[in-house]
N, C-alpha and C positions, 0 to 999 in steps of 0.2 A: 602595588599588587592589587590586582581587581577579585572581588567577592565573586561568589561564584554566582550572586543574586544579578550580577551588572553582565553576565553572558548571553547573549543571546544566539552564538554561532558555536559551532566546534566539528569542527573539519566539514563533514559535509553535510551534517545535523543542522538545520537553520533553523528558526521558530518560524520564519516563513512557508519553508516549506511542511512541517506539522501544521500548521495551519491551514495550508492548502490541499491536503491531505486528507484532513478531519472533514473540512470541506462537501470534497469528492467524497467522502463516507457516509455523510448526512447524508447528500443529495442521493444518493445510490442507496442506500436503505428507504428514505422517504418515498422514491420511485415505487422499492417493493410494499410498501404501507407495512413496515417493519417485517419482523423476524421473528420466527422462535428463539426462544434463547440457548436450544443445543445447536441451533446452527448458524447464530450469530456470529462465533469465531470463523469457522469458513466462508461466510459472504465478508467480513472484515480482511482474511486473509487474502483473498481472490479481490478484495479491492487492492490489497499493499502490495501485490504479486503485478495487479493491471497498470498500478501507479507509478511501480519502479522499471517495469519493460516494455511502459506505452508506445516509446520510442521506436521499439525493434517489430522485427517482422514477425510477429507473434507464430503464423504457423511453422517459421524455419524454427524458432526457438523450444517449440514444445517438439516438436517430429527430431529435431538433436539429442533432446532429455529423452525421448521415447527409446530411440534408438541406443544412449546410454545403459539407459537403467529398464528395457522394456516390463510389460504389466506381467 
């Protein structure tokens, strides 16, 4: 049985990808030469948001949300 200290994966949680991640976060705040701190959670968020649907066609995917849930 492996401790839970010798894990470094679990499903699609990798410590590579936190790392790469945290990464992208430095470097994207350092850009802005920091942050307030009430709006530190939404440039963090709006990186985890850019980091996990970089992949996709960003305007089909928000103009869908839009259209779901409009303003």
């Amino acid at each position: 049985m492996k401790r839970s200290g010798d894990v470094f994966a679990n499903g699609r949680a990798h410590v590579n990808g936190v790392e790469n991640f945290c990464g992208i976060a430095k470097s994207r705040l350092t850009k802005l030469r920091g942050v307030r701190k009430e709006k530190f959670y939404l440039h963090l968020k709006e990186t985890e948001w850019s980091f996990n649907h970089g992949h996709e066609n960003i305007y089909k995917l928000l103009l869908n949300k839009l259209r779901k849930s409009p303003l």
